[in-house]
N, C-alpha and C positions, 0 to 999 in steps of 0.2 A: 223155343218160345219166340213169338215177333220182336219183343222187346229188348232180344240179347242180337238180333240180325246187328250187324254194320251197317250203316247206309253209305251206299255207293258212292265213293272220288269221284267229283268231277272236274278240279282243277285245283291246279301248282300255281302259289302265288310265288316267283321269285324276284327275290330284291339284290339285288349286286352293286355293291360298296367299295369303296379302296378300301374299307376293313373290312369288313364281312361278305358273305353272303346268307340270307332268311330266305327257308321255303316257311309256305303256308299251306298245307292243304284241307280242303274243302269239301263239304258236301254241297249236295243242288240244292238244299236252304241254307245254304250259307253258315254252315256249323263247321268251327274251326276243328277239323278231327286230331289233326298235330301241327309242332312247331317244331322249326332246326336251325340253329344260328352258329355257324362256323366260323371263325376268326381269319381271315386271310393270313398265310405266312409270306415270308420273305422268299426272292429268288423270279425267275422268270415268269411275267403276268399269265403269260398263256398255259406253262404248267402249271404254275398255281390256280388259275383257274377252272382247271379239270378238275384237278387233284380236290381242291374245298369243295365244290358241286360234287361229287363224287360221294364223298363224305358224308356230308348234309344230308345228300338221299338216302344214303344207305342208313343212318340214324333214321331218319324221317318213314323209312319203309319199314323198319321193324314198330315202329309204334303205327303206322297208318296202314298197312299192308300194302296188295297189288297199287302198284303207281301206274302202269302201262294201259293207255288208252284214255288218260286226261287230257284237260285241256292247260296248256301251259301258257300263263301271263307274265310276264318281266318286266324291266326295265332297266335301259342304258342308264350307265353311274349318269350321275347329272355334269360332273365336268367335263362328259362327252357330248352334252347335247345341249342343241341350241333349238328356243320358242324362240315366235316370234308373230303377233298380230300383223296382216298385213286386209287395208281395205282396197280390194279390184272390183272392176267397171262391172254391172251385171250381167252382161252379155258374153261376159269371157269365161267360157267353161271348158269341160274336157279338156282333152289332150294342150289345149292352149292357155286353160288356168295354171295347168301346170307347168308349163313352160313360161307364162309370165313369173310363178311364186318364186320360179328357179332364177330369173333374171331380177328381181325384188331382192331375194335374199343374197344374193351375190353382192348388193350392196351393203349389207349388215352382218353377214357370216363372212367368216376368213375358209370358206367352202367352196371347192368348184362343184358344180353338179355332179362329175365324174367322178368323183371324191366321196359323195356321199348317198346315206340313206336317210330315205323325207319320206314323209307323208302329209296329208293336211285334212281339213275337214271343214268345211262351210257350216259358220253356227249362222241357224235360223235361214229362215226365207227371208229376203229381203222387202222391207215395207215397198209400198209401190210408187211413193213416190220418192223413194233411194234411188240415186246414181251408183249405188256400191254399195258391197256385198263385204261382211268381215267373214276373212281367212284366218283360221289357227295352222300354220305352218311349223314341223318340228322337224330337224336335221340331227344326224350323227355323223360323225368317218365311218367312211364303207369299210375300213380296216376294225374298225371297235365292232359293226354290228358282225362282222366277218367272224371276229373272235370268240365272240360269246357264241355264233352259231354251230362254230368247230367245237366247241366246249359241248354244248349240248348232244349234237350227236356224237362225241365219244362218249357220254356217259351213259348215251342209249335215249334222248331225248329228241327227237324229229320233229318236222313241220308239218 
C-alpha cells in the first residue's frame, strides 16, 4: 500500500556539543523520520568521539533505516569557532577576497590562516553607490575540523 512506503532519507542533521552529540534525520519535505541524542562520556575527545557518533547512528538506523547515501550537515561546537562581519572594498573578489578576509581576521582571531578552516559568503549585491560589500567570514582549528572528519569516515561517513 503507498501509504505504508518510507519516504526516502535525504539528510543527517548533526549537532556536536562538549556533551552530546544529536542526529536528525530527514526526509526531502523536511519530516523529521528519527532523533538520537548520545551523552558524550569521559576519556580521550577523539575516541569519544567515534565511539558517541558511532552509537547515535546505530540507535538512529534501526528506527530510520538505510543511512548511506544522505546528505550530511553538522556543525563545529561553537567554542571552536569564530564569526565575524567584516566590510571589503567591492572590487576585491576571488582569490584576493580571500586573502584579504584571511589578513582582516588575523586581526581579530587568535588564527593563522595555516591554522585553520574558513569559509565566508558575501550577503547581497552591494547597493551601487556602496564602496563596500559585508562579508560573513567563519573560522575553526584545521585540528577540530580535522577531528570531526576522521570521526566521520571511521564511522563510515564520507564527503
Amino acid at each position: 500500500m503507498w501509504f505504508l512506503k518510507r519516504k526516502p532519507l535525504v539528510a543527517l542533521g548533526i549537532d556536536i556539543s562538549r556533551y552530546s552529540i544529536e542526529i536528525c534525520a530527514l526526509t526531502s519535505e523536511r519530516d523529521v523520520v528519527a532523533y538520537e541524542r548520545v551523552a558524550m562520556g569521559e576519556g580521550r575527545e577523539n575516541d569519544m568521539l567515534r565511539m558517541n557518533l558511532d552509537q547515535a547512528l546505530a540507535k538512529l538506523y534501526t528506527r530510520a533505516g538505510n543511512l548511506h547515501g544522505v546528505r550530511v550537515v553538522t556543525n563545529i561546537p561553537e567554542q571552536h569557532t569564530y564569526v565575524r562581519y567584516f566590510d571589503v572594498p567591492v572590487d576585491v573578489s576571488g582569490n584576493d577576497l580571500l586573502l584579504h578576509l584571511q589578513k582582516e581576521a588575523g586581526k581579530v582571531i587568535p588564527l593563522e590562516p595555516r591554522d585553520m578552516t574558513a569559509t565566508y559568503v558575501v550577503l547581497g549585491k552591494p547597493e551601487k553607490s556602496k564602496t563596500t560589500k559585508r562579508v560573513l567570514f567563519a573560522a575553526t582549528r584545521k585540528d577540530i575540523t580535522r577531528t570531526i572528519l576522521e570521526a566521520f569516515h571511521a564511522v563510515g561517513i564520507d564527503d
